[in-house]
Structures are given as structure tokens and as C-alpha cells.
C-alpha positions as CSV (number, residue, x, y, z in Angstrom):
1,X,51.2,-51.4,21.9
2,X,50.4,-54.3,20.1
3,X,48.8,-54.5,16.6
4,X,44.7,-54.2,16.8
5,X,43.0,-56.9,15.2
6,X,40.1,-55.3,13.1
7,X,37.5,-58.0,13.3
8,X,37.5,-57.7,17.4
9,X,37.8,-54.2,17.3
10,X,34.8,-53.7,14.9
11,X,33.1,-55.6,17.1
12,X,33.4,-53.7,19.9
13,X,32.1,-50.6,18.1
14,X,29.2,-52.6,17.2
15,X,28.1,-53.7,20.4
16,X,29.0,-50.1,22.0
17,X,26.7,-48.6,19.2
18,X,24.2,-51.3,19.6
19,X,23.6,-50.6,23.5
20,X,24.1,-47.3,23.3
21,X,21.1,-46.8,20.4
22,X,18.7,-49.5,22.9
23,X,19.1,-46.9,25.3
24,X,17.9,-44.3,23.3
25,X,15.3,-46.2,21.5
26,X,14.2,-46.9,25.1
27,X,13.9,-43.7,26.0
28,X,11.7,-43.1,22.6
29,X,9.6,-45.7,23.2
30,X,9.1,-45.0,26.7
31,X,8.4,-41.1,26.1
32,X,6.2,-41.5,23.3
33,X,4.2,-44.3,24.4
34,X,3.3,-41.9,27.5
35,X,4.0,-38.3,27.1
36,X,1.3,-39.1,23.8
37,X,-1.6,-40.3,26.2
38,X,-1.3,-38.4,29.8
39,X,0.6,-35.2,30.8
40,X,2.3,-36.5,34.0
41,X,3.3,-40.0,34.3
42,X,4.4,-39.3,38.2
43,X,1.1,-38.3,39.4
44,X,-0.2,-38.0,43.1
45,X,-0.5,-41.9,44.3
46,X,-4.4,-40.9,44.8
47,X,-4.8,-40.1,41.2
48,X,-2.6,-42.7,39.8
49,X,-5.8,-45.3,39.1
50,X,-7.3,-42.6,37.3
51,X,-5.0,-40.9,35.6
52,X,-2.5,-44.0,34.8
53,X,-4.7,-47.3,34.6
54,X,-7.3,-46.3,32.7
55,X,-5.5,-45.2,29.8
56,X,-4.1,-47.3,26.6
57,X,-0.5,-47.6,27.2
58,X,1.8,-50.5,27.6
59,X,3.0,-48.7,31.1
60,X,-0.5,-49.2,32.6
61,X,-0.2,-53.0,31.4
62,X,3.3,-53.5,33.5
63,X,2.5,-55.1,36.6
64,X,6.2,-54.7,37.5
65,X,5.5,-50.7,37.5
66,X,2.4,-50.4,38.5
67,X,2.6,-52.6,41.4
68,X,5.4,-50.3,42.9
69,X,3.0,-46.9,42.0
70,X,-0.6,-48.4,42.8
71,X,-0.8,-48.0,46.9
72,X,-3.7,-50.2,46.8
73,X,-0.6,-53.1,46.1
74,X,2.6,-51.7,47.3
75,X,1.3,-51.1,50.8
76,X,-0.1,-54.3,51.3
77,X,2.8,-56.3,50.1
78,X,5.5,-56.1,52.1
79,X,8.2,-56.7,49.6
80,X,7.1,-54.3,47.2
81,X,8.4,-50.5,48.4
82,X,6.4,-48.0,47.1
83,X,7.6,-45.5,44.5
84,X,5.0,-42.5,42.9
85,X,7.6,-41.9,40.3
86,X,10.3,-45.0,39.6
87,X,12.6,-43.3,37.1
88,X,14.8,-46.3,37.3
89,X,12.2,-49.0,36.6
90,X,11.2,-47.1,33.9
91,X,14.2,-47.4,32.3
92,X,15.4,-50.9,32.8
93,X,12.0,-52.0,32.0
94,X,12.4,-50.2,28.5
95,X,15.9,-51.3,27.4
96,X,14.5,-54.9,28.6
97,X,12.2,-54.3,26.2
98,X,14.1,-53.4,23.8
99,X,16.8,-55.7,24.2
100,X,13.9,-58.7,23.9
101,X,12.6,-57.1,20.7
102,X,16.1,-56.3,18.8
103,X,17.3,-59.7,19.7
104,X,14.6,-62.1,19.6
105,X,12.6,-60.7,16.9
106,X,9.1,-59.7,18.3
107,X,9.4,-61.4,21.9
108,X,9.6,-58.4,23.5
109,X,6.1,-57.5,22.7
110,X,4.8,-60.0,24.9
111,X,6.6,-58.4,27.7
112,X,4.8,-55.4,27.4
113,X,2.6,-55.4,25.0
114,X,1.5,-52.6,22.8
115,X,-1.6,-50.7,23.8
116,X,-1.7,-47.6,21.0
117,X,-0.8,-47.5,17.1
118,X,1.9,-45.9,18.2
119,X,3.2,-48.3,20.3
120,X,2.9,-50.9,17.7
121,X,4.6,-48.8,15.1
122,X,7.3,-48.0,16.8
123,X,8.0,-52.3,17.7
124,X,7.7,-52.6,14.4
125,X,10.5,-50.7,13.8
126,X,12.4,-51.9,16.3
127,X,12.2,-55.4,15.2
128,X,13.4,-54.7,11.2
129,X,16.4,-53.4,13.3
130,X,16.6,-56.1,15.3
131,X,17.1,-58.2,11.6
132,X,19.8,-56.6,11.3
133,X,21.8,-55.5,14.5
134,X,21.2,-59.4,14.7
135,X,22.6,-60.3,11.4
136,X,25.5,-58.2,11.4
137,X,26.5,-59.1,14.9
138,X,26.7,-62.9,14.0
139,X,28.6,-61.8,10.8
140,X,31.3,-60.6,13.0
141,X,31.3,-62.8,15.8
142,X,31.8,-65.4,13.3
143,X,34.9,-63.2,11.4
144,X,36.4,-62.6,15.0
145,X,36.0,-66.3,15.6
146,X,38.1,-67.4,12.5
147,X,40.8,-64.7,12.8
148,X,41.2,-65.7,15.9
149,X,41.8,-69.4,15.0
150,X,43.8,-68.9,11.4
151,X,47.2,-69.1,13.0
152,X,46.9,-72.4,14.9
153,X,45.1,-74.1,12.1
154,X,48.4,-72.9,10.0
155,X,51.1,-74.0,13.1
156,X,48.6,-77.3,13.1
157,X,48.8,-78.2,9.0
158,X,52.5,-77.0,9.3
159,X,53.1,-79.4,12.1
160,X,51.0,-82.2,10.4
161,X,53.2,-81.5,7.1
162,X,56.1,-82.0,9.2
163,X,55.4,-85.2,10.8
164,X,54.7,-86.6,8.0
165,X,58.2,-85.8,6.0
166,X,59.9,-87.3,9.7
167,X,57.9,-90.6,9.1
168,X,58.8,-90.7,5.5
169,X,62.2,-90.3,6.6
170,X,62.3,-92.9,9.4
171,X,63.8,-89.9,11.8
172,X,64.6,-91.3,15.7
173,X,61.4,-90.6,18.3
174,X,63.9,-88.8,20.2
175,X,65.1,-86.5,17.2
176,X,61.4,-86.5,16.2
177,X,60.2,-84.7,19.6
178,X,63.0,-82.3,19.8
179,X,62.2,-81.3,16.3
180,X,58.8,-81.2,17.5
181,X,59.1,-79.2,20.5
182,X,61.9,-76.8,18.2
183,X,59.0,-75.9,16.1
184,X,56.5,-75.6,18.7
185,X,58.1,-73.0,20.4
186,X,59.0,-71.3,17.4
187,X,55.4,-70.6,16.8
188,X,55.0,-69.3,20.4
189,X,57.6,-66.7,20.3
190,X,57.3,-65.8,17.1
191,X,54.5,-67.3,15.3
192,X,56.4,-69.5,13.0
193,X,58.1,-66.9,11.5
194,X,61.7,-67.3,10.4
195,X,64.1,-64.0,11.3
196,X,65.3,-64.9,7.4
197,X,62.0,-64.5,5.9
198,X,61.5,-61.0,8.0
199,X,64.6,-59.5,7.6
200,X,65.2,-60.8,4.0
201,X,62.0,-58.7,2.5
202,X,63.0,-55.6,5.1
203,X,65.3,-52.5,3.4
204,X,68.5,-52.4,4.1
205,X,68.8,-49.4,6.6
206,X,65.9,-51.2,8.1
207,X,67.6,-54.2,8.5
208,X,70.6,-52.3,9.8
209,X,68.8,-50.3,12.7
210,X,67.4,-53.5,13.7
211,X,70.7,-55.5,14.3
212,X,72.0,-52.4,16.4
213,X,69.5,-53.3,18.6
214,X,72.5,-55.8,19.5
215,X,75.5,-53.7,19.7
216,X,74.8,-53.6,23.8
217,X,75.3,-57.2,24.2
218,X,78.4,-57.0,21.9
219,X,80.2,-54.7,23.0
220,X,80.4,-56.6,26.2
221,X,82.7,-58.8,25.0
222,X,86.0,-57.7,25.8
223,X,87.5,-57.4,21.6
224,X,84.2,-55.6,20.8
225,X,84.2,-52.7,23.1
226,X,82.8,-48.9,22.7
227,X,86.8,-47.8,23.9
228,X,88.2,-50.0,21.6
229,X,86.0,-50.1,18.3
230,X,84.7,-47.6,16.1
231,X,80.8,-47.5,15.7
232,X,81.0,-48.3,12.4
233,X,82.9,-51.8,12.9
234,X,80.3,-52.4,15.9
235,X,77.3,-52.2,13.7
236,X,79.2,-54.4,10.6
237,X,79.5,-56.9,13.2
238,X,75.9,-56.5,15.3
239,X,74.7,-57.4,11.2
240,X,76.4,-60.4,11.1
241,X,75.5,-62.4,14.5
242,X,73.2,-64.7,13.5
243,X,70.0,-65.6,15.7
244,X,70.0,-69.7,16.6
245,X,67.5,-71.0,19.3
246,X,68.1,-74.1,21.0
247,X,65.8,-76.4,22.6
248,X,66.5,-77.8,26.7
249,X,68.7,-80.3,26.7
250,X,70.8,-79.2,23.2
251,X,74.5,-78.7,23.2
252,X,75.4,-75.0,21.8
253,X,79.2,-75.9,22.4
254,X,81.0,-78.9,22.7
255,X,83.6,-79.7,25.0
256,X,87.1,-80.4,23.2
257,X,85.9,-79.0,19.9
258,X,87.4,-75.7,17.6
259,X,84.2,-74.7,17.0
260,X,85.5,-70.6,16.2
261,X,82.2,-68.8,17.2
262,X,81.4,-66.0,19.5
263,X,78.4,-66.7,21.6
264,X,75.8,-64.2,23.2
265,X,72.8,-65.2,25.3
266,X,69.8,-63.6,24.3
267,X,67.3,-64.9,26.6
268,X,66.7,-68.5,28.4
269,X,69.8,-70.4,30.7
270,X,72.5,-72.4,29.2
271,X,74.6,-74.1,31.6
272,X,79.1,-75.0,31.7
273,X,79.8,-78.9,32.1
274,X,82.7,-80.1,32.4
275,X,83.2,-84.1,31.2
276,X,83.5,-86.5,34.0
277,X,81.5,-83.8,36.5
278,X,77.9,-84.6,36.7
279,X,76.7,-81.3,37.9
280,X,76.9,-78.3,35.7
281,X,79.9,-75.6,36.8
282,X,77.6,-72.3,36.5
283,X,75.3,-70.7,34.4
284,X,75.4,-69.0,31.2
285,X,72.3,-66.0,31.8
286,X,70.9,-63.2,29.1
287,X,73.8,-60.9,28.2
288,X,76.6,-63.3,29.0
289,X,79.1,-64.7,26.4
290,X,81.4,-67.6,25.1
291,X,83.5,-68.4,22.8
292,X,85.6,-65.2,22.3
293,X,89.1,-66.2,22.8
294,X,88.4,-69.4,20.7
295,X,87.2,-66.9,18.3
296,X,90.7,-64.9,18.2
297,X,92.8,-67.5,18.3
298,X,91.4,-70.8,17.6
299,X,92.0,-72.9,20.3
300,X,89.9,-76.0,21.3
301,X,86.4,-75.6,23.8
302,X,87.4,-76.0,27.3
303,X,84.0,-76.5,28.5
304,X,80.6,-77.9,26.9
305,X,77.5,-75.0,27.0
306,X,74.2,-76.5,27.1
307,X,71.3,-75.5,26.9
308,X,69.2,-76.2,30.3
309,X,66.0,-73.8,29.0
310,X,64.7,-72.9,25.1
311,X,68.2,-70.7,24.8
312,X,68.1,-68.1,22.3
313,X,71.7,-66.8,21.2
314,X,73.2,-64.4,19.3
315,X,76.2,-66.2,17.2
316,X,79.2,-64.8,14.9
317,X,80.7,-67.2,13.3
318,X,84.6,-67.1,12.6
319,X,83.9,-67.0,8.5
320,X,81.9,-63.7,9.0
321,X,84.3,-62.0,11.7
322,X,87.0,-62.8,8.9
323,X,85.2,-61.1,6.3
324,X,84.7,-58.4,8.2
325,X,88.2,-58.0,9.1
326,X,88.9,-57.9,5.3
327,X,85.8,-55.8,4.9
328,X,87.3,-52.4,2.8
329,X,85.4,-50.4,5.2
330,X,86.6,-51.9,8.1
331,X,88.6,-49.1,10.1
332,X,88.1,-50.9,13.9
């Protein structure tokens, strides 16, 4: 799982407390408001005028309940079904109350109105909470709001920072949007952060179970296998492949050139050309390499790897392998 982010999260308790307090407030308000004034508020429809109507509650004021419990109304009206005792009404029509009150401050009153001092005492509590519930609800809608926004305001100043040094340096449009579009999708896949700056502040041992991560994709290369290597040797070398992402369209390797590194795809599609064949040869997928025997022995690239997707490799470069060759704890 993912890291929480503690603004949204909060915010989520708040609401769930929120709406889970209206509907016992509702309740309250409801049960005091009636169980105060009569002794059944479900009585036989032929006493309902007398018992229910007559009496100083905001229930008896509710045309919405007391049109479905009068049979005077409900059995003349043909959309109205009749109910002597709409437990469901009365509940919705109480958290609408509520809800009206809490967030608007008072409006609810005019909904259904207060009939009793204890009616009235008990909106008037309802509505300091509403202050509040309001209040701190805004506070954090506002807090998840700018959370939520602080890293692309930071890739956008970043970006503007950087087009700004390309201008100053009269850099190509071309090399301009590839550096743009490097950067861009650094800040998708990883939010702008360097594996430099990460790694750099890690422990070592840290930093070390991390780059093991890699020894799967090493050891298939053919030099770097289990049968062949010690473990030790493997995770020297997993530590000193270096991460380098390249952008559709880049060259990682270049025909005709001793370039001396190993290369492992990581993730994307980097494709074999050949000079003088327009199409590419085949494709270079996640766990496939290049670059080994030029490695070992230093001969010239036979083919050019490009890059047809952003291409993220794994590289060892022939200055580390050779100090690790020389390394004192290097047993292979």
C-alpha cells in the first residue's frame, strides 16, 4: 500500500463523524421533541387529529408527515399512500433537518419549525455546532486541496526554472523539447526525484538490499551467472549499475562505437538498427541485455540500440566492472 496522505484521510474521519453524530442528533431531536409532548406517536389513524395535531410539536407542523398519517389526506390523494406509523419519514425528515441546520446555520428551522422550548433549545445547539463542524470542514477541504496541488506547483516552478536557463543558453528547440519531455516524465514516475538524492541520504545496508533488487536481471547475463559467481561478487556488481532513462527517439548505443558498458532493460522498448536498414532488426524488451561481450573484450558496437519508448536501463560501465575486478574482496 501506498503512503496515506493525512489531510484526505482526516477528512474522511471528519465527514464519517459528522454524519454519523447528524444521525444521532436526529434521533434526539426527533425523540425529545415527541416522546416530551404525547405517549405514542403511532396512534390509531382515528385518533391521530387528536392525539397528534393538536399538540405543540414541530411533527404536527410537517405537512410531509402528516399528510401520509392524516386519512382525511392520504386517502383522498392518490399519490400519497397512507402510513399510521412512517419510521422512515421520520428519520430522513430529521437528518434533513439537521443537515439544513449544521450546514446552513439556522435554515433548517424554517423547514420545521420549532413548536416547544425544547425544540428551540435543542436548534440552538445544533446550530453552534454547525459553526463549527462548518468551520473545520472548510479548514480541511482547503488543506487537502493544497496538498494535493504542492507537487505540480513544484514540477511547474522547476520546469519554469528550467526553460528559462535553455533560453539563457540559446539551447536547439529540438534539444529543448527532449529536455522537456526528459524531465516531464521524470516527475511522473518518480516525482522529480533523483535515484542520487534517494539513495545518497539512505544507509549503507539499505542502499545495499536495494540494488539486490537487481541481481535477477544480472545474473542473466551470461559472465554474471548464479553457477558461475559467488553472491558476494553479484551484489558488488547489482551496486554498481547505474539507473539512466532515455527518452523515445534516444540512442543508448551507437553503431560502430567502443562504448564498454553492459546494458539491462528495466522497463519500456529499445529497438536493434542496423545503418543502411530502415526498419529496426528486433526489439530489446524488460530483462533483456547488450553490451556484454563489448564489455569483456572491447570490441566496437555491432548494432545501434534505440530507444523506441521512455527506456529505463540498468548500465555498468567498464570503469566500475574494473574496479571491481581489483576490488580486495572480489572472490568471483
Amino acid at each position: 500500500k501506498g503512503p496515506v496522505n493525512e489531510p484526505v484521510f482526516r477528512m474522511y474521519i471528519i465527514l464519517f463523524f459528522m454524519i454519523l453524530f447528524m444521525c444521532e442528533c436526529g434521533c434526539v431531536y426527533f425523540g425529545l421533541a415527541t416522546l416530551l409532548v404525547v405517549d405514542d406517536i403511532c396512534p390509531a389513524p382515528e385518533d391521530f387529529v387528536d392525539e397528534i395535531l393538536d399538540e405543540e410539536m414541530w411533527v404536527a407542523e410537517d405537512s410531509i408527515i402528516t399528510d401520509v398519517m392524516d386519512i382525511r389526506v392520504c386517502e383522498v390523494d392518490p399519490n400519497i399512500e397512507c402510513d399510521d406509523c412512517p419510521l422512515t419519514i421520520f428519520f430522513t425528515r430529521s437528518i434533513y433537518y439537521l443537515m439544513q441546520t449544521i450546514f446552513t446555520i439556522g435554515y433548517g428551522d424554517d423547514v420545521t419549525p420549532s413548536k416547544s422550548s425544547v425544540e428551540m433549545a435543542l436548534a440552538c445547539a445544533f446550530m453552534i455546532f454547525g459553526v463549527f463542524a462548518y468551520a473545520m470542514t472548510i479548514a480541511n477541504m482547503t488543506s487537502v486541496l493544497a496538498n494535493l496541488d504542492v507537487v505540480n506547483m513544484q514540477f511547474r516552478h522547476e520546469m519554469d526554472t528550467i526553460s528559462r536557463w535553455l533560453s539563457l543558453r540559446s539551447v536547439p528547440a529540438q534539444l529543448r523539447q527532449r529536455l522537456t519531455t526528459y524531465f516531464s516524465y521524470l516527475s511522473r514516475s518518480q516525482h522529480g526525484m533523483l535515484d542520487e538524492v534517494l539513495l545518497g541520504e539512505l544507509p549503507p545496508r539499505l542502499s545495499i538490499e536495494l540494488a539486490e533488487l537487481h541481481v535477477d536481471l544480472l545474473t542473466k547475463v551470461p559472465f554474471f551467472r548464479k553457477e558461475r559467481r559467488r553472491e558476494n561478487f553479484l551484489t558488488m556488481v547489482a551496486t554498481a549499475l547505474k539507473r539512466r532513462i532515455f527518452t523515445p527517439g534516444s540512442f543508448i548505443l551507437y553503431q560502430g562505437e567502443m562504448q564498454r558498458e553492459l546494458v539491462i532493460i528495466k522497463s519500456g522498448r529499445a529497438e536493434i538498427r542496423v545503418s543502411g536498414v530502415s526498419d529496426a532488426l528486433g526489439n530489446l524488451l524488460p530483462g533483456d541485455f547488450i553490451g556484454d561481450y563489448q564489455l569483456l573484450f572491447g570490441t566496437a558496437n555491432q548494432v545501434g540500440i534505440q530507444a523506441a519508448d521512455f527506456t529505463e536501463t540498468l548500465v555498468l560501465t567498464f570503469d566500475a566492472f574494473k574496479q571491481l575486478m581489483s576490488h580486495p574482496r572480489n572472490d568471483l
